[in-house]
C-alpha positions in Angstrom: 0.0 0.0 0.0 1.9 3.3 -1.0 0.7 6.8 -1.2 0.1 7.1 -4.3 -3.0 4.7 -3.9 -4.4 5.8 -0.8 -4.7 9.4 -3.1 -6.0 7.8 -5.7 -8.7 5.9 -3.8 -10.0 9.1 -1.7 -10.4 10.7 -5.0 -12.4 8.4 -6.1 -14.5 8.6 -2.5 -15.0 12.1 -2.7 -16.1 12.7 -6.0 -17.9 9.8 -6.5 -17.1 9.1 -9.6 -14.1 7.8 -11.3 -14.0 10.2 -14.3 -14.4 13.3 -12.1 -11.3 11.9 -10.0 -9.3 11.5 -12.6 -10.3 14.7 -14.1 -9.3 16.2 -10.2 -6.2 14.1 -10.7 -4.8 15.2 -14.0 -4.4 11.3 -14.6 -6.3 9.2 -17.2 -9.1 7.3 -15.9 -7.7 3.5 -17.0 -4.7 4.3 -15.1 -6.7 5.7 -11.9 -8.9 2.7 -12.2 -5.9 0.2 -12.3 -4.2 1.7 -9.3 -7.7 1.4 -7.0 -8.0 -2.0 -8.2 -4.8 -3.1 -7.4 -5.3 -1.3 -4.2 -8.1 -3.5 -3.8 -6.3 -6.8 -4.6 -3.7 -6.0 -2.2 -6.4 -5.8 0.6 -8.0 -8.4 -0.4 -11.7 -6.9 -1.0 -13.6 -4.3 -3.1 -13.8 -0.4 -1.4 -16.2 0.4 -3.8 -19.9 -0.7 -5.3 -20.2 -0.3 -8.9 -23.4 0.0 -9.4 -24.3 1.2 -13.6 -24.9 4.5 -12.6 -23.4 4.8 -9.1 -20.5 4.5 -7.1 -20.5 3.4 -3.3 -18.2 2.9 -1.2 -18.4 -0.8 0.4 -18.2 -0.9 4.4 -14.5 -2.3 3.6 -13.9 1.3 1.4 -16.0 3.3 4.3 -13.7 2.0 7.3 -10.5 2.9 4.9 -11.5 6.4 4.9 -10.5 8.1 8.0 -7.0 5.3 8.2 -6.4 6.8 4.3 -6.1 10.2 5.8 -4.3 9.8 8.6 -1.8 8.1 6.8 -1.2 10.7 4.5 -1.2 13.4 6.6 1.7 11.0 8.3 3.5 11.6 5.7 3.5 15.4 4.9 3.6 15.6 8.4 7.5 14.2 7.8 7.8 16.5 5.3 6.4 19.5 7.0 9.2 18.3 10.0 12.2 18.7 6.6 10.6 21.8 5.5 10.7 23.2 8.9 14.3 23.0 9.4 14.3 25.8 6.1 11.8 28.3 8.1 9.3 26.8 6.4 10.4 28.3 2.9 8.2 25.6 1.1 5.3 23.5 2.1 1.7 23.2 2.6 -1.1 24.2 5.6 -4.4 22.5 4.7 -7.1 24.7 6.3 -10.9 24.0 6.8 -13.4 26.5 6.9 -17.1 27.0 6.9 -18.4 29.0 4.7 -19.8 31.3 7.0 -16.7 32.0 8.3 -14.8 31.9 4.8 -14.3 35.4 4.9 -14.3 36.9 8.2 -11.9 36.0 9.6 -10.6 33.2 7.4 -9.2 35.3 4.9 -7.6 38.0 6.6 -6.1 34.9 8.8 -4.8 33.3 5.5 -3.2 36.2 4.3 -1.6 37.3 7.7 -0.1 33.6 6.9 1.2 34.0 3.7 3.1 37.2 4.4 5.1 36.0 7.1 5.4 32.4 4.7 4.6 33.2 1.4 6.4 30.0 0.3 4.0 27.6 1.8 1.1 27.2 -0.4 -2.5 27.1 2.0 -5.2 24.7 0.4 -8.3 26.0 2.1 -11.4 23.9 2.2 -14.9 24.9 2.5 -17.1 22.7 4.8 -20.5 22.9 5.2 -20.5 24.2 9.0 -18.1 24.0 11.7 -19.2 20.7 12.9 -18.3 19.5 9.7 -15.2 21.5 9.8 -14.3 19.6 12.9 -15.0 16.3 11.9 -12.4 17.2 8.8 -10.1 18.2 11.5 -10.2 15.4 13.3 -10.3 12.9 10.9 -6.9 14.1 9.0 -8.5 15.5 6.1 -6.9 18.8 7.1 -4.3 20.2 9.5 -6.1 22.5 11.1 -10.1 24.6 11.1 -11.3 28.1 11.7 -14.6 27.1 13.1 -17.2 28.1 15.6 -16.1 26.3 19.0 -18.9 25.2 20.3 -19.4 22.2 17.5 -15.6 21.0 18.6 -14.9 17.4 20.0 -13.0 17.3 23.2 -10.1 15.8 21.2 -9.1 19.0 19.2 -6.7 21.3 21.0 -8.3 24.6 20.3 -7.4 28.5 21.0 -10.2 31.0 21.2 -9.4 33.8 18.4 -12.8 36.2 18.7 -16.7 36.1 19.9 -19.1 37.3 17.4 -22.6 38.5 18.6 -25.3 37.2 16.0 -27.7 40.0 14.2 -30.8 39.7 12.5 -30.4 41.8 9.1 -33.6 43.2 7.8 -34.0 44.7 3.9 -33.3 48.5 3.8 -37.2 49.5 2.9 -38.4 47.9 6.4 -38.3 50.1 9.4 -35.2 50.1 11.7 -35.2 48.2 14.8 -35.5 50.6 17.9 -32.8 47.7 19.8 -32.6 44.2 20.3 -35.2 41.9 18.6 -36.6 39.2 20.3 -36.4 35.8 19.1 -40.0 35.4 19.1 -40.6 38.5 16.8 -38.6 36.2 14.1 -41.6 34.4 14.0 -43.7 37.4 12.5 -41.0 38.1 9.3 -40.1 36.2 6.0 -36.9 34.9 6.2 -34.0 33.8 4.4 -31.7 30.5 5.9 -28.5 28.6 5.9 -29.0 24.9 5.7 -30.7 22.6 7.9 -27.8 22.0 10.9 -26.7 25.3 10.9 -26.5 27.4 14.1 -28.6 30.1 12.3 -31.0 27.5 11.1 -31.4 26.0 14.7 -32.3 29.0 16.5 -35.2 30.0 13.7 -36.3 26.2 14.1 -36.4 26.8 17.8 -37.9 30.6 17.6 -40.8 28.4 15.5 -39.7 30.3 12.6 -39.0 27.7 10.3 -42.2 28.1 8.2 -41.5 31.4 7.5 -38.5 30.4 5.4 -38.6 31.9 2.1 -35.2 30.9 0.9 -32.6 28.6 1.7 -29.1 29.5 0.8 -26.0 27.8 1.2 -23.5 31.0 1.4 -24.4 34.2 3.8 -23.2 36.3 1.0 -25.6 34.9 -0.6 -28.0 35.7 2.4 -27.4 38.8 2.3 -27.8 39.9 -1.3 -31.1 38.2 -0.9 -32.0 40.3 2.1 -30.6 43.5 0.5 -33.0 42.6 -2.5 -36.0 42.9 -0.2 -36.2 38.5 -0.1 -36.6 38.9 3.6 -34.5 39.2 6.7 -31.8 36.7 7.9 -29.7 36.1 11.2 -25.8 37.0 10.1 -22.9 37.5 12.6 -21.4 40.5 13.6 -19.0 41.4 10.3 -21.8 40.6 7.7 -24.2 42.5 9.0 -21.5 45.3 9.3 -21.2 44.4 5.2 -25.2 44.6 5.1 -25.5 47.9 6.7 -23.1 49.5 5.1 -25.0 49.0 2.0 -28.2 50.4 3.5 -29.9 47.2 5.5 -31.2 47.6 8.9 -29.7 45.7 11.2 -30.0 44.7 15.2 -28.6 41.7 17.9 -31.7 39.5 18.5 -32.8 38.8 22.2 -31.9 36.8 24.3 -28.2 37.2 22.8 -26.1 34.7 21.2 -22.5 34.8 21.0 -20.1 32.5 18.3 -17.0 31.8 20.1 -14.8 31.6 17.0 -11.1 30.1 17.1 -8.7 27.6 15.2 -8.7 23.8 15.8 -6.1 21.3 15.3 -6.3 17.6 15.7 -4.7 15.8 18.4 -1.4 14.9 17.2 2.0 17.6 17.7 0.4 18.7 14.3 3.1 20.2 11.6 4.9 23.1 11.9 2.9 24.6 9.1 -0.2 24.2 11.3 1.4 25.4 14.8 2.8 28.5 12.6 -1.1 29.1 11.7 -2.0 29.1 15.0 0.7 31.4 16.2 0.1 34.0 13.4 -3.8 33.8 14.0 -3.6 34.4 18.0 -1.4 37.5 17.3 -4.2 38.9 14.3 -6.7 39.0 16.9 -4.1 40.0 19.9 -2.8 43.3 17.6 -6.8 44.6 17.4 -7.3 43.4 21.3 -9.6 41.4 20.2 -8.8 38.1 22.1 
């Protein structure tokens, strides 16, 4: 069992499909299909369900999955330990992020990293929510998260980076808020939501809001462009509704308050000196604006 293989085969896992893996892989698909089946020989059983217009991963290829990434990570973790001895001149961080945090303060994190190493190249990855987020952490498909801390496992080692208070973000013809909404009120608007699992999407589920959904989104910047077209309203943390007002929507914390604690993750290993550099550079981002 070599590397190259255990790549090959989560490829195929997360696409689904062996032409888009190969396509992801810049390899031809008999070759990516020969080096999965061989990787299946040597184990002795199929990973994967071929089904005519399917592909499934076996309970074989399903337990495979989180060993696959921790080996990997194994080894770049070796490497990481080379590239270290250089300052890190070279290398690779692999982030996680949900994409409600993707750009506060994900980005301004990432690039705080690559000025002080702009050698190491970040692969940033975009899960759904920060539980998912965490389960990436902790499984070893990535180094280290940017996630709300609430969702994290007692496994992680975590540092707290910033608290963000969460707003509800209402259409610039509606009248202003006079202060904080209640929950309860979010029962009497049309609304616009992130996904079902989301913190935003639990607290209108437990307001009784849920039927008042007009749109579900998948992005708050695409929440917010819905709100600032007049969709509806929608529950956004602190720096998008900053975003939302400065482009004339009303904007106010809901009642009783709730507070993301926001903060970088990494799994339970030592962790490479890419990721411990990440960490260092984010605490001092958010020490520099006393914000932590």
């Amino acid at each position: 069992m070599d590397a190259r293989k255990l790549r090959h085969f989560l490829a195929v896992a997360q696409e689904g499909s062996f032409t888009r893996a190969a396509e992801a892989l810049h390899i031809a698909q008999p070759s990516l299909s020969q080096s999965v089946r061989s990787l299946e020989q040597e184990l002795g059983t199929p990973l994967f369900h071929r089904l005519p217009r399917a592909l499934r991963l076996t309970p074989a290829g399903e337990a495979l999955l989180a060993p696959a990434h921790r080996a990997l990570r194994a080894m770049r973790d070796a490497e990481e330990s080379v590239h270290a001895v250089s300052g890190l001149a070279t290398g690779r961080l692999e982030l996680v992020v949900p994409r409600a945090l993707s750009v506060y303060p994900a980005a301004r994190l990432v690039a705080a990293f690559h000025r002080e190493h702009p050698g190491v190249t970040v692969q940033v990855t975009e899960a759904t929510d920060s539980a998912d987020a965490a389960e990436k952490v902790a499984d070893g498909a990535a180094e280290a998260g940017v996630l709300e801390l609430s969702t994290v496992p007692p496994d992680l080692r975590t540092w707290p980076l910033v608290d963000y208070e969460l707003h509800l973000v209402l259409p610039p013809g509606q009248p202003a808020p006079d202060g904080p909404v209640p929950r309860a009120a979010l029962r009497d608007l049309p609304l616009i939501a992130l996904p079902p699992g989301t913190v935003t999407r639990r607290i209108l589920e437990d307001a009784g809001a849920a039927e008042n959904i007009r749109a579900e989104v998948r992005s708050v910047h695409t929440l917010l462009e819905l709100v600032l077209e007049g969709v509806g309203a929608g529950l956004a943390n602190e720096p998008y509704a900053r975003i939302a007002a400065a482009r004339g929507a009303h904007t106010a914390p809901v009642e009783p308050p709730y507070r993301h604690r926001v903060g970088v993750a990494l799994g339970p290993s030592d962790g490479t000196p890419a990721a411990r550099a990440f960490v260092t550079i984010a605490l001092a981002c958010f020490e520099a604006v006393g914000s932590a």
